[in-house]
C-alpha positions in Angstrom: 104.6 112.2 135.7 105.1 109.6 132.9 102.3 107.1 133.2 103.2 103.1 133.8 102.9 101.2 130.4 103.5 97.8 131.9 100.8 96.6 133.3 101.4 92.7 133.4 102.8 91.8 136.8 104.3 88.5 135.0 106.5 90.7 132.7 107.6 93.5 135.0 109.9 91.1 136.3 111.5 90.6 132.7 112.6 94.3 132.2 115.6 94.5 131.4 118.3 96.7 129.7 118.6 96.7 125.8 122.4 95.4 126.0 120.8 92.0 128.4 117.9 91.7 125.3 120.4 92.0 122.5 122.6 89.7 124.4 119.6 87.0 123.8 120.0 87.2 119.8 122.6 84.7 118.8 124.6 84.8 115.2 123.2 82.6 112.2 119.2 83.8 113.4 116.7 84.9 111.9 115.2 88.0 113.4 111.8 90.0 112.4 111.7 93.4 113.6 108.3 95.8 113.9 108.7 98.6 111.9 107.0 100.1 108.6 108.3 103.8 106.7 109.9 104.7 109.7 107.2 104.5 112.3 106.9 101.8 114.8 110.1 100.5 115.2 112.4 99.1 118.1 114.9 101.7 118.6 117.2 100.4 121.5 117.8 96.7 121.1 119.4 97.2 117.5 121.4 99.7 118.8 122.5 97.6 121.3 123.2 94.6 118.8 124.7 96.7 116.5 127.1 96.9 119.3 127.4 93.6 120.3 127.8 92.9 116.6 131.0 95.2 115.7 132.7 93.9 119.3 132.6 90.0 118.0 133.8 91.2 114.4 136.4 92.8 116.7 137.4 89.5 118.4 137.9 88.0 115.2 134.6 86.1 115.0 131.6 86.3 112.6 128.2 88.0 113.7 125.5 88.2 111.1 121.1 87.5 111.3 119.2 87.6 108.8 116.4 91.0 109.0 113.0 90.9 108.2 110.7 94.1 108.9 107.0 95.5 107.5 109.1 97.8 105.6 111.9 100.7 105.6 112.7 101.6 109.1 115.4 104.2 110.5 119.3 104.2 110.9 119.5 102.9 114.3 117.9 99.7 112.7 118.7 99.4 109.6 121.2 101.6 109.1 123.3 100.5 112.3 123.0 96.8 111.6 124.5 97.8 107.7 127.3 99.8 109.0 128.3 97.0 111.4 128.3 94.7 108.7 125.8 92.7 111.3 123.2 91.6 108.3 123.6 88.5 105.7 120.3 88.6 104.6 117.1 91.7 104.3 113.6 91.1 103.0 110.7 92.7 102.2 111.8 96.4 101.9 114.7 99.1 102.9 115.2 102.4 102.2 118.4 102.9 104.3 121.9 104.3 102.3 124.4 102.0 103.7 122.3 98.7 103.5 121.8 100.1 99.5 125.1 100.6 98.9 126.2 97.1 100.7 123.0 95.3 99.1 124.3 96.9 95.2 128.1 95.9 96.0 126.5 92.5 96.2 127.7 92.3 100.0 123.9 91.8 101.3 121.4 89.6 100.2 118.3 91.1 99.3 114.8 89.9 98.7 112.4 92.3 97.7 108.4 91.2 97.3 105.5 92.3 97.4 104.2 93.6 100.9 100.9 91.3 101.2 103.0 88.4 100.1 105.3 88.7 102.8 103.2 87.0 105.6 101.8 84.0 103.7 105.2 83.3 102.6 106.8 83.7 105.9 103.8 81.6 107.0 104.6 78.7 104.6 108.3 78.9 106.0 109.9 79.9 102.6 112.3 82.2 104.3 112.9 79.1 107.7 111.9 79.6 110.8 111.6 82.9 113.1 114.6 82.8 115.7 113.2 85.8 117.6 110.9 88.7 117.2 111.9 92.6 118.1 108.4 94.5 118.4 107.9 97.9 119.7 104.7 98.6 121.7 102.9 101.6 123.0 101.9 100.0 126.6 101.4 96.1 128.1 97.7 95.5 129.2 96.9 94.0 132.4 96.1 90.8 130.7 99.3 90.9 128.2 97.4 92.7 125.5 100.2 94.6 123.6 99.2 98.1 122.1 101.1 98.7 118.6 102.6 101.8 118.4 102.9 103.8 115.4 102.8 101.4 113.1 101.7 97.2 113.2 102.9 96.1 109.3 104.0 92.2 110.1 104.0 92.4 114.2 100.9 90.0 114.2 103.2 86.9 111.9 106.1 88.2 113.5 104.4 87.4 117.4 102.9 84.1 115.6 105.6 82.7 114.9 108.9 83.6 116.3 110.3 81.3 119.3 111.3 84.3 121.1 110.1 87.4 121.7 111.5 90.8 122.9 109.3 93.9 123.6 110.6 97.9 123.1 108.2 99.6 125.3 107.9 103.1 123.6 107.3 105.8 126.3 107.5 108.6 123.2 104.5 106.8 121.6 101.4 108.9 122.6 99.2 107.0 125.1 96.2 107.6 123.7 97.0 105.9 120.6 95.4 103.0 122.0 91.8 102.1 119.9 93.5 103.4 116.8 94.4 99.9 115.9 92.0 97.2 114.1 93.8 93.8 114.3 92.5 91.0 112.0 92.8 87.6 113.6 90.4 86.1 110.9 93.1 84.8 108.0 93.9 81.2 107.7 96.5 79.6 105.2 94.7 78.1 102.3 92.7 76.3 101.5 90.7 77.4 105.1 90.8 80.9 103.9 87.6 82.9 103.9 86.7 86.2 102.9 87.8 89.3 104.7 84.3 91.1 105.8 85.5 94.7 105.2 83.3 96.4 102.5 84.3 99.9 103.4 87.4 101.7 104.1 86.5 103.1 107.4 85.1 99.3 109.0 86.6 98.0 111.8 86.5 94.2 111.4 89.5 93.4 114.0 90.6 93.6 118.2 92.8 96.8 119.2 95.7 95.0 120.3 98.0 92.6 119.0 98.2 89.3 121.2 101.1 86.9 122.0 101.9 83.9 124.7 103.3 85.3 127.5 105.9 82.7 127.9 107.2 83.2 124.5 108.7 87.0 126.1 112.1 86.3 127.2 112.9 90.6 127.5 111.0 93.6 128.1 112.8 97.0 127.1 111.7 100.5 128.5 112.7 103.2 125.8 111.6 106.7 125.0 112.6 107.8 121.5 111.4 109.4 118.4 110.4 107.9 115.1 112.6 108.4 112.3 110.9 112.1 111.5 111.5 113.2 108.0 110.4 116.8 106.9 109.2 116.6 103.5 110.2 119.5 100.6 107.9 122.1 99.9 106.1 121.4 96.9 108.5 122.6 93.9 106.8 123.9 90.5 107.7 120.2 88.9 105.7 118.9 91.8 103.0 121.1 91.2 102.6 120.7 87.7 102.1 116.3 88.5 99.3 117.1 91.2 97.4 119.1 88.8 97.7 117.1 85.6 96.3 114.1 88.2 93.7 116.1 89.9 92.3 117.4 86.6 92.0 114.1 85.0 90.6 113.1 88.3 87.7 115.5 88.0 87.6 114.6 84.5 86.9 111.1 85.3 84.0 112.1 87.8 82.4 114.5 84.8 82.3 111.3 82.8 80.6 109.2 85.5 83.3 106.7 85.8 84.4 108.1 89.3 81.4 109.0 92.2 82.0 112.7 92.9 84.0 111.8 96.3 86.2 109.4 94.5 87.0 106.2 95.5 89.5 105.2 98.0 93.2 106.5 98.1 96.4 104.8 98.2 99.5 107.3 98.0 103.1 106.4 98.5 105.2 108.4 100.2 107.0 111.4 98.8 107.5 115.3 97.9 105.3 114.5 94.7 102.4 112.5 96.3 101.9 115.1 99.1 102.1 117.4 97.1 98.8 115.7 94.7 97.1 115.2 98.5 97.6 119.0 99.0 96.1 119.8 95.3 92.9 117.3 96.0 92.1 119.9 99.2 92.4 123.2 97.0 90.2 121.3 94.1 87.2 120.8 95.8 87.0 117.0 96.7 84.8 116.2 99.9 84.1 113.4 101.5 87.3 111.6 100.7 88.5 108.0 102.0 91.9 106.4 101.7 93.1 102.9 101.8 96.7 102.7 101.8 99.6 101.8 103.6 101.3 105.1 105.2 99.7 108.2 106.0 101.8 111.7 105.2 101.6 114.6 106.3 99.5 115.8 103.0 96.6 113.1 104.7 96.7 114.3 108.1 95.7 118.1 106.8 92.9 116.5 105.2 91.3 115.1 107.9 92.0 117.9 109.5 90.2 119.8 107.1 87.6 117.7 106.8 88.5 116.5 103.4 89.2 113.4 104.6 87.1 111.1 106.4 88.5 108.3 107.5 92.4 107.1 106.5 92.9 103.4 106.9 96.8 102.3 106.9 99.4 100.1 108.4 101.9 102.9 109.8 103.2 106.6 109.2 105.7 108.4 107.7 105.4 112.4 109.5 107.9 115.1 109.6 108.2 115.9 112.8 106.1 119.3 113.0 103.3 116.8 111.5 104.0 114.5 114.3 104.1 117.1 116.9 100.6 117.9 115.7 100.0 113.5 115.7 100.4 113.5 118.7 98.6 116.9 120.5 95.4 116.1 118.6 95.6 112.6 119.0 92.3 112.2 120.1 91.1 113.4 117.4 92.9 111.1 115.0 92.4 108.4 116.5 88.6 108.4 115.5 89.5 108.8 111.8 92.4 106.6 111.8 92.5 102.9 111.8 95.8 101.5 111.3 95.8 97.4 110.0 97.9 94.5 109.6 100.0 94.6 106.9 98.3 91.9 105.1 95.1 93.5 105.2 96.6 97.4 104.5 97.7 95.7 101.1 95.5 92.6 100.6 94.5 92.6 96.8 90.8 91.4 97.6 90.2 94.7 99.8 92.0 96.4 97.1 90.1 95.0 94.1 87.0 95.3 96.2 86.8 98.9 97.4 88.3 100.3 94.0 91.6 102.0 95.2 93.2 104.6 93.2 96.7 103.7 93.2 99.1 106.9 93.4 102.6 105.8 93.4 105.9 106.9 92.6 108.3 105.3 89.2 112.2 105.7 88.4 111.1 104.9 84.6 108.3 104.0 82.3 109.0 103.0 78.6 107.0 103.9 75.8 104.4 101.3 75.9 103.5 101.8 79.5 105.8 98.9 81.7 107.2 100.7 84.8 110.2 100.5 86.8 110.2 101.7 90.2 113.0 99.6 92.0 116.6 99.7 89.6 118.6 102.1 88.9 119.9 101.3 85.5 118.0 98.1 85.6 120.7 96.4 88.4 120.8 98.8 91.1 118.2 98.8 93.3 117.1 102.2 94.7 114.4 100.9 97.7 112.5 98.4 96.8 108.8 97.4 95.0 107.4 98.0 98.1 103.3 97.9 98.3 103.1 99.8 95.2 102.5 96.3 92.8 99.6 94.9 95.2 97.7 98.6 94.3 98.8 98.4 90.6 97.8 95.2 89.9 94.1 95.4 92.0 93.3 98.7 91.9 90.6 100.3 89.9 92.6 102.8 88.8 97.1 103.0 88.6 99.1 105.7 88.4 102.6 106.6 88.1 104.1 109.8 88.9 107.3 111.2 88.0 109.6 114.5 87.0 109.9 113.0 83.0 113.8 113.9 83.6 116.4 113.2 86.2 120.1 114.1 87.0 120.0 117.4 85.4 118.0 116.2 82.5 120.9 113.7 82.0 118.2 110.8 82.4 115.0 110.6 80.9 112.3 109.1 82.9 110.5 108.0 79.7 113.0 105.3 77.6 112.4 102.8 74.8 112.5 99.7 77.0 112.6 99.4 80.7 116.0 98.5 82.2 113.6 96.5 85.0 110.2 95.8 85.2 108.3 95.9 88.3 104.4 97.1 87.0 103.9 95.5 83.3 101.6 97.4 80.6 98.5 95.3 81.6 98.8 97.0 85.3 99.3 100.8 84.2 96.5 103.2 83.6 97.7 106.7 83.9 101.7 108.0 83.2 102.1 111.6 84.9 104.5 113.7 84.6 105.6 117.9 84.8 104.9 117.7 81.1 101.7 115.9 80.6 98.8 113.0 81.4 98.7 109.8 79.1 95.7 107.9 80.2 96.9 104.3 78.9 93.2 102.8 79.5 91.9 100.9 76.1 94.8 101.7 74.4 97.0 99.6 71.6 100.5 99.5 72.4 101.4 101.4 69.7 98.7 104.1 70.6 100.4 103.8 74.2 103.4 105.2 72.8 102.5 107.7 70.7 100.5 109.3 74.1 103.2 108.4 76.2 105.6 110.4 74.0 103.8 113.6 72.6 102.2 113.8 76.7 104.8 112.7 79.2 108.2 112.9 77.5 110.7 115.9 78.4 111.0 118.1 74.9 114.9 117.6 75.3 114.0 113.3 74.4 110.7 113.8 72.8 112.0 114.0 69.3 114.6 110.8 69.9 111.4 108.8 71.3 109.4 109.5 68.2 112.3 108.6 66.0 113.0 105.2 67.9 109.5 104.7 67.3 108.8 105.2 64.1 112.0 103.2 63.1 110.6 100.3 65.3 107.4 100.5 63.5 109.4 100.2 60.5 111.8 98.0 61.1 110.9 95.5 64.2 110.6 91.8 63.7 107.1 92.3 65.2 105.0 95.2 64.6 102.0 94.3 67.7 105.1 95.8 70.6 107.7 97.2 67.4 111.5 97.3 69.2 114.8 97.4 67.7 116.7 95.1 70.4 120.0 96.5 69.8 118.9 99.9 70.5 116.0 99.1 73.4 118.4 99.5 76.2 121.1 101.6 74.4 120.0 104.7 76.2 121.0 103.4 79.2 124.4 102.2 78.5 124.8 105.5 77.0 125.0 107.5 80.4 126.5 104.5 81.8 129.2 105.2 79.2 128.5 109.2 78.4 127.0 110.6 81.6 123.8 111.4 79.3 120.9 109.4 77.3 120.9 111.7 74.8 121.9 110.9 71.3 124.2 112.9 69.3 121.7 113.4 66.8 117.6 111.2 66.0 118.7 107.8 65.3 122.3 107.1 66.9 121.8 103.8 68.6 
């Protein structure tokens, strides 16, 4: 017998179906959705709009709102609102293949920022006001109380502010995730803003459950449905190769002193290659491990199972589903090593600066003197999005990027003369990984950069036409502090634009 999750008298009576909620969302709004990586997220009521969306383009009539979420969320969100043609406008994040392809035909408007901007900026009303809020919950309190479900990321602004609210009661969302979640109600908008009292990773500082005026809630919505459930690769030999090149240098760092023996707090994003450096820190010997970061993988829920891991502090999940299965049978045990934050606290660069994160997070491309690109494709398509990945760069103690050093069947190098787009600037870089190599950036000259960058990190098929770009731009460039030759910088990528392949015809074809 499932048990009741709506325990407010005053909003049983405002259950309704998700075709009479979606019916409530009118064209021209602005709408926030809950949802972060695929967890959390309303999974009825967009489906339903979706609907409601393709039956006025039907009639003849525009339909469009403009989307704001914590993050990526799933194809009957995102995905079913791009295929119905139902969005104008999506901010902060996305990973979803037919909002991409609309967003890159220049179809959808896209704003991409950092993830602990987003609520300050939605607070100072850059982006206009909030029409209506979508938020999936776990349960309703007695009093009103709303239990997140599997991830919180903006709900809190999102409540705050929006005239409107509709709730997605998740029956699939385990029960007993209630007391997982550590709410903050202690930010204010400067120049009342005080410091955030958390000086450890594991701290709770914050309520369980998000609040919001009962009078705002014009819809309640029973569902019972999955998060998007992802299985991730096994680890491949490339992916291999990155986790131990970061795990030795790691372990080097702690023989040195610079790093206490436990490290210092984690932040991973999400991917085959990071899960696969969370599996290697298990097998190495590291005990007593925290993380701060934004999504927990399946690579941090072995840990604290194992006991690697103490505690994991995020703002939402992205499991496959055997790792959710296992979410959600143990749950009792996760929920007292997991707390699960705001999104502005998650990826607030005071925490960040404060506890000393080690910032492990994916790139598409790094150039020679360490600026990284981790959003475009070619420097104008965007791929997902800069994510959280730039509040752990810039404030962390130490950044690194991870990446194969080659892409499209070695058609692409992952390590050019000049970024096509940059997202992470030299300044915010310390460590370059890839399959070949570690360059450890730290107190480094640009042009010492570049030579570690090349003879450590660079595939062997480009590592001979990096050197000889270099050494001609050390000859050659206007400026010898950053040496470039500015007809050539970016000549590797109109290359395979034009050829299918960076790769010159012999050392020195522009």
């Amino acid at each position: 017998m499932s048990i009741e999750r709506i325990l407010d008298p005053r909003l049983r009576d405002r259950i309704v179906t998700a075709e009479a909620a979606a019916a409530l969302i009118q064209p021209g709004e602005t709408v926030a959705m809950s949802g972060f990586t695929g967890s959390g997220y309303p999974k009825a009521v967009p489906m339903a709009l979706a609907h409601r969306i393709e039956a006025t383009h039907q009639a003849g009539q525009p339909f469009q709102i403009k989307l704001m979420t914590g993050a990526s969320t799933a194809p009957e969100l995102d995905g079913a609102l791009a295929k119905a043609d139902g969005i104008a406008l999506r901010m902060p994040f996305q990973t979803d293949p037919d909002a991409r392809q609309r967003i890159n035909a220049g179809t959808l408007d896209y704003i991409d920022i950092h993830l602990s901007h987003v609520a300050q900026h939605v607070w100072f009303g850059f982006y206009g006001d909030i029409d209506t809020a979508v938020i999936e919950v776990s349960a309703i309190r007695e009093d009103g109380a709303l239990v997140p479900s599997t991830s919180i990321g903006n709900n809190k602004t999102w409540l705050d502010l929006a005239k409107k609210v509709i709730i997605e009661v998740n029956e699939w969302q385990p029960a007993n995730i209630d007391g997982m979640h550590d709410i903050y109600y202690g930010t204010a908008l400067p120049p009342e803003r005080k410091p955030i009292p958390l000086v450890a990773a594991g701290e709770r500082i914050g309520q369980t459950t998000l609040r919001c005026d009962p009078d705002k809630i014009v819809a309640v919505v029973r569902t019972n449905g999955p998060d998007r459930n992802s299985p991730f690769a096994p680890a491949d030999e490339t992916s291999r190769l990155i986790a131990g090149h970061l795990i030795e240098f790691l372990q080097h760092e702690v023989a040195k002193g610079r790093l206490p023996a436990n490290l210092l707090p984690l932040q991973s994003g999400v991917g085959n290659i990071p899960n696969a450096v969370l599996a290697g820190l298990a097998d190495s010997g590291f005990r007593e491990l925290e993380a701060f970061t934004e999504v927990i993988q399946d690579g941090m829920l072995d840990l604290l199972k194992s006991g690697v891991l103490r505690h994991a502090s995020c703002t939402g999940f992205a499991l496959s589903p055997d790792a959710n299965e296992e979410f959600k049978r143990n749950i009792d045990f996760y929920r007292e090593r997991i707390i699960m934050r705001t999104q502005e606290i998650s990826n607030h660069p005071e925490l960040v600066r404060r506890l000393g994160c080690i910032g492990m997070n994916g790139m598409i491309e790094v150039d020679l003197y360490g600026n990284v690109n981790s959003t475009h494709v070619m420097g104008s398509r965007i791929m997902n999005g800069i994510g959280g990945s730039g509040d752990f760069a810039r404030n962390g103690f130490l950044s690194a990027f991870l990446s194969p050093s080659t892409a499209k069947n070695g058609t692409i190098s992952a390590i050019v003369p000049m970024v096509s787009h940059v997202d992470h600037t030299e300044h915010d870089v310390s460590v370059i990984v890839t399959e070949q190599g570690l360059a450890d950036l730290r107190g480094l000259t640009p042009k010492q950069r570049a030579q570690q960058v090349i003879a450590q990190c660079a595939h062997p098929d480009y590592r001979a036409q990096l050197q000889d770009y270099f050494d001609r731009a050390c000859r050659d460039s206007y400026g010898k502090h950053t040496p470039h030759l500015l007809p050539e910088a970016l000549s590797w990528h109109q290359r395979w634009l034009d050829s299918g392949t960076m790769q010159a015809a012999s050392p020195g074809a522009a």
